[in-house]
N, C-alpha and C positions, 0 to 999 in steps of 0.2 A: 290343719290336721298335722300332728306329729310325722316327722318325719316323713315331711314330703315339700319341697323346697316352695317356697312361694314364690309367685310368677314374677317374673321379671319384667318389669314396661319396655313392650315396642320401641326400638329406637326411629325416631322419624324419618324419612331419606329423603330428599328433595328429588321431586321427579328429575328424569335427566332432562341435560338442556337441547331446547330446540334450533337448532342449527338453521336460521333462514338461509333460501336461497337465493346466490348471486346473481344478481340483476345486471343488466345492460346499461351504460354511464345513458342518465339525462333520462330514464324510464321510473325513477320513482326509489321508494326503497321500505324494505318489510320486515322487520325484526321483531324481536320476543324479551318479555319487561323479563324484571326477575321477578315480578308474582305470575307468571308465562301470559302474561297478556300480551293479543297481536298486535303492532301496532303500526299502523298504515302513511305512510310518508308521499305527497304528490311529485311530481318535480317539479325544480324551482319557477319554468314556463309557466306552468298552471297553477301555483301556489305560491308565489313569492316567498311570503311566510312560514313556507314551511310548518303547518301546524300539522301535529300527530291524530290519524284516526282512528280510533276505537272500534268505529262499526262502519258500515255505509252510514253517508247522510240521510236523516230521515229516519231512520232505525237506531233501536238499543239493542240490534243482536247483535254480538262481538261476535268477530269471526271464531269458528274451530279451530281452525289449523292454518298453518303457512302458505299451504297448497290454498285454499281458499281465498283466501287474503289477494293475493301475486297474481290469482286470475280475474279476482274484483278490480284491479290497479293497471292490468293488463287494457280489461274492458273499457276501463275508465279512463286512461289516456287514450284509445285509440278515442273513443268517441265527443273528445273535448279538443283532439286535436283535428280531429278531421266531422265536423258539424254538419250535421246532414248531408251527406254525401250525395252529390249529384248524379241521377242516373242516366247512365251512358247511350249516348242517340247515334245514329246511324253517320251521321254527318260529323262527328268530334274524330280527332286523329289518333292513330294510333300511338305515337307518342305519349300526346297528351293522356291518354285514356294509363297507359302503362304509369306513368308519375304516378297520378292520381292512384293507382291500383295498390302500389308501394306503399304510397305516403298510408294508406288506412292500415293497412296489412301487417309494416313491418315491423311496426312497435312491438307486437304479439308474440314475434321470431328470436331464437336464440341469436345471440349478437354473429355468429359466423352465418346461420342462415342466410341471413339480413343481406351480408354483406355478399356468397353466391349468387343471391340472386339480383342485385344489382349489378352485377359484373354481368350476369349472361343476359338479363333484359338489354343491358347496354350496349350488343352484339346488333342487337335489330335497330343501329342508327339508320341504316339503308331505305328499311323501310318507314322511318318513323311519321312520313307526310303523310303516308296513305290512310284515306278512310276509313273505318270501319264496317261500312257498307259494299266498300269494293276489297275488300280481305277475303281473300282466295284461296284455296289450296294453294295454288300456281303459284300465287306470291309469295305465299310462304317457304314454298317448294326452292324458288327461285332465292329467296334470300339464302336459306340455309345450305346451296349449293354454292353461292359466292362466297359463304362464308369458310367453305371446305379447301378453297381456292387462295382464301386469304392468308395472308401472314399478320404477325405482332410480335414485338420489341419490348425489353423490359424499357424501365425509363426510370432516373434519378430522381431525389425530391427535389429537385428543381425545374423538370420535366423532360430533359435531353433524353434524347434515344441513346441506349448503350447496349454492350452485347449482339447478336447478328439476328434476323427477323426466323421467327419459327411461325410452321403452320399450326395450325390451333390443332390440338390432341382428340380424340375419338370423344373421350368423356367430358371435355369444354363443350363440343355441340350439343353432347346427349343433354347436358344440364341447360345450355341455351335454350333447348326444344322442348323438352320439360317444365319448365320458368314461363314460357310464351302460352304451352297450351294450359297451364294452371290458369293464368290470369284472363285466357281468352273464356274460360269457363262459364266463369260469371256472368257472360252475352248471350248465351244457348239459352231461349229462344227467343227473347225477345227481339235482340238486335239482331246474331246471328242463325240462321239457321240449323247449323250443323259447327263447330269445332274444327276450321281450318289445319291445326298441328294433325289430326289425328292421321289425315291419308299421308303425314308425309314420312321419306322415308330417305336415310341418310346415305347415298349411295358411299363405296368401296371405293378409299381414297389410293390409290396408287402410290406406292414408296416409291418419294422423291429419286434422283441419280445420284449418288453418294460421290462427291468428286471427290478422284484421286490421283497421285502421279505416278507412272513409271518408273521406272530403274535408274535411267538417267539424270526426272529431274529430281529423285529424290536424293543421289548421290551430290548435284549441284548443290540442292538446300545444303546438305549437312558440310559441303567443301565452306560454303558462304556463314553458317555458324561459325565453323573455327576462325574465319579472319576475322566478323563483325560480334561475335556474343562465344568468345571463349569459354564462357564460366559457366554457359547454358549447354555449350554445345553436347556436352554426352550425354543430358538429361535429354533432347531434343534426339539424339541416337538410340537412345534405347527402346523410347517410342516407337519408331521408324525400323528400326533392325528387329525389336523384339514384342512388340506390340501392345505395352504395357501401356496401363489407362492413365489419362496427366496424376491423378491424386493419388494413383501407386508408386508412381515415379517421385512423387515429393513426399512421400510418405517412406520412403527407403530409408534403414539407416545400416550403419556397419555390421551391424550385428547380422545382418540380413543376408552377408557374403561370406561363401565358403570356397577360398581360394582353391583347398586343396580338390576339393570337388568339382569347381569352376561351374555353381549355380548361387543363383539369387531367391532367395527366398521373399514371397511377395504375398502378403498374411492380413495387412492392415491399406488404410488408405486416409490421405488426407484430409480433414473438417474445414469448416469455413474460418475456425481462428487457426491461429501461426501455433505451429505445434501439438495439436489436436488432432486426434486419429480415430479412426474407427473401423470396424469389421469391410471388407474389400465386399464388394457386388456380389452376394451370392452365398458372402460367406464361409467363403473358400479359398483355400493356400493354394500355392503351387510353388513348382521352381520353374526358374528361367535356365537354361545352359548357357553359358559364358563363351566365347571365342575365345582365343589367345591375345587377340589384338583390343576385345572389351578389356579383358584384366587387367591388360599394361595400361589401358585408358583408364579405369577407378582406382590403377597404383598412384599412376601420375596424378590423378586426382584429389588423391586423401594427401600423398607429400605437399602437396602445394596450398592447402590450408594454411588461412592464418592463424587462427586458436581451434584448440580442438573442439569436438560437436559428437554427439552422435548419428546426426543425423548425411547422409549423404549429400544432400543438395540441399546447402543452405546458407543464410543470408551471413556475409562475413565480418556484417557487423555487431549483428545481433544473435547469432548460433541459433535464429530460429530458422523451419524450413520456409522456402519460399511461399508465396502465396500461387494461386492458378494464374491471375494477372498478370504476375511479374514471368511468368515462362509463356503465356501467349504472346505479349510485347517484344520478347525477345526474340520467338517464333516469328512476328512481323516485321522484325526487322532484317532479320535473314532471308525472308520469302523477298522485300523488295532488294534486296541488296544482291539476289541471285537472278532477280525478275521473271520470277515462276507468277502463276496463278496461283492468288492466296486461298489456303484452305486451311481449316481450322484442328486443331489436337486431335479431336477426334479422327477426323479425316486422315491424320496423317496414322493411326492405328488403324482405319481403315485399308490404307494405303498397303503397311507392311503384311497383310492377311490377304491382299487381293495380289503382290508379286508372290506369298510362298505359295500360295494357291495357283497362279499361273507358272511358276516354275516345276511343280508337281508335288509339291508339298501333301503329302495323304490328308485326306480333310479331321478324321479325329485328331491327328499330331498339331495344327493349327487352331483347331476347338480348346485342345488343352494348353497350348500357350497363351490363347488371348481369354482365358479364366472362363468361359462361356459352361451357362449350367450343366448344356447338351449338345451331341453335336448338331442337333435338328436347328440351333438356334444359331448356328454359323452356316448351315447349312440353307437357311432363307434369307442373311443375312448377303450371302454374299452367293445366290444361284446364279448371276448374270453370269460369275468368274466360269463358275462349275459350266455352265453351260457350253460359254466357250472352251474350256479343255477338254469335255467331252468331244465337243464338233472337229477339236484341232485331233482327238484318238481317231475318231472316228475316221478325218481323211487319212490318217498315217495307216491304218487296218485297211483300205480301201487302198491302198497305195501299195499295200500286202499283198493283196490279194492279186492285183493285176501284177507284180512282179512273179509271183508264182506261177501265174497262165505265162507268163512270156518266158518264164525261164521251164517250163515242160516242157512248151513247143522246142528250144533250142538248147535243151540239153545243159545249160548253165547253172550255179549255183548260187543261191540269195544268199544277202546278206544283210546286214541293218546297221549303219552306220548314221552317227550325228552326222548332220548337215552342217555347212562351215568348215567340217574339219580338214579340207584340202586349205583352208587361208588359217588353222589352226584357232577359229573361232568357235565357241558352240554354238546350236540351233537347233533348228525342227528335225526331229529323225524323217530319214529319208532313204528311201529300198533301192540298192541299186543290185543287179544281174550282174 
């Protein structure tokens, strides 16, 4: 028809492409041809040859979709690697029974799954002789409480223990106990009668004693830095005086001080490589106050550089910051060389929060130098301190009060003087008439 444009032909578009999904090494593998055919790969265990499938064996239906595919290949490894699975009796161990439970199971799991949960099956070695017949609450009960008891140590790929022993974390157990009663499931009813995990219940672990030192020995360490680790020693100070966390302390750099203001700005914190930083706990700046005697310390310190850096505490060979390693090594060799009780970086930020606290430091003024969200989180962190200066106000009020009855009765007038200060020492207040 005049004047009416003639159709133009469709352009063709190749559907988009099908993105298969990553698979777990040694599970097989699922990809999409370029006429989108699926096409199903074994692993090299069960297929040497490696030949492509199309459909199931036995069938010419091609799979739909990728999704489909990955759970036929899923099924089909678990059930070529694990061949009629034997069914579990009364008398096979629990060990043994847990392997086996794995081996069918973990092919199916995303590869981190997999691997949680052989990490917290692997928690119940304690129990792993016993029965399945004599599988108890109790026993379970009883594991999971040794296990609350326990400690564990990283270790190198060579296998040595390195680092110092921690007790296992709230949600390590919860997933050990979780992991145990999954797999016990599969025994209700035939072997078991009831699900062992279920009555058990994780009792309230008690926070450890946080060791720390006094006033005297922490003056010793920091005397024993300056002879034996000069180059550490202020980094090891500022800890201890100002209760900065090891990665904010190696994460300082010049830019970070304001002489005329006499504060440190503390905004970032150290990564696991050399010179890598990132947002501090919480995500949150603050500043430090400077003494007179820190300043003339990071004066003396920045002149004595051998090439410039911006960084405050750093390697003088390489103008990177140190590592966490290289300032605990140095931390232990000062600790034997003063022959204190060794305690670790943290501790010794522990340390500086439980003398301002015992000195009478106000607990928010302490919350906000050691960067803490709130003060409720310094405030449980360190109740033992709080407690004892309450109990220490409490005898000095009490100590009040009887100097007021004894100064009624005689006409005298109170007063409240530091204790020591006849030998020109300070100490405990104390009421004298």
């Amino acid at each position: 028809m005049a004047g009416v444009p003639s159709a133009m032909p469709r352009r063709k578009t190749a559907p988009p492409p099908v993105q298969p999904t990553r698979r777990r090494r040694g599970s097989g593998s699922v990809s999409v041809r370029s006429d989108s055919r699926v096409v199903v790969t074994l692993p090299a265990d069960l297929d040497p040859e490696r030949r492509p499938l199309y459909s199931p064996p036995g069938t010419r239906t091609a799979w739909a979709s990728v999704e489909q595919a990955a759970r036929w290949l899923d099924a089909e490894v678990a059930r070529r690697r694990n061949p009629a699975p034997e069914r579990a009796t009364g008398d096979e161990q629990l060990g043994a029974y847990l392997a086996r439970w794995y081996r069918l199971y973990s092919p199916t799991w995303p590869e981190r799954t997999a691997t949680a949960y052989r990490q917290s099956l692997r928690l119940f070695a304690g129990i792993a002789a016993v029965r399945l017949s004599e599988l108890t609450h109790e026993v379970v009960q009883g594991a999971l409480a040794r296990l609350q008891q326990a400690t564990w140590r990283r270790t190198r790929k060579d296998g040595t223990p390195t680092g110092e022993p921690k007790p296992y974390s709230a949600r390590t157990l919860q997933q050990a106990r979780t992991a145990l009663g999954l797999a016990l499931e599969g025994l209700v009813p035939d072997v078991l009668a009831a699900n062992p995990v279920r009555r058990t219940r994780l009792g309230r672990r008690q926070p450890p004693t946080q060791p720390v030192w006094d006033g005297a020995q922490a003056e010793r360490f920091l005397a024993a830095a300056e002879a034996t680790e000069p180059q550490h020693a202020l980094a090891l100070r500022l800890i201890l005086h100002r209760g900065l966390r090891r990665g904010e302390v190696l994460a300082l750099c010049w830019a970070d001080l304001d002489e005329r203001r006499a504060v440190l700005t503390v905004d970032e914190t150290a990564g696991r490589r050399a010179g890598q930083t990132g947002d501090t706990k919480g995500r949150r700046s603050r500043e430090i106050p400077l003494s007179r005697d820190l300043l003339a310390r990071l004066a003396a310190h920045r002149a004595g550089r051998r090439r410039p850096t911006p960084w405050v505490f750093a390697n003088p060979e390489t103008g990177l910051p140190w590592s966490v390693e290289t300032l605990r090594a140095a931390a232990d060799r000062a600790i034997r060389a003063a022959g204190l009780p060794r305690i670790s970086l943290k501790d010794m930020r522990a340390t500086c929060a439980t003398l301002l606290l015992d000195q009478g430091e106000p607990l928010p003024r302490v919350s906000e130098l050691l960067g803490h969200a709130d003060v409720s989180v310094t405030a449980r962190a360190y109740q033992r301190v709080l407690r004892l200066t309450e109990a220490r106000a409490a005898d000095v009020a009490e100590g009040l009060d009887a100097a007021f009855v004894r100064a009624a009765g005689s006409g005298q007038t109170v007063e409240i003087r530091p204790s020591g200060t006849e030998n020109g020492t300070p100490g405990r207040d104390q009421v004298s008439g």
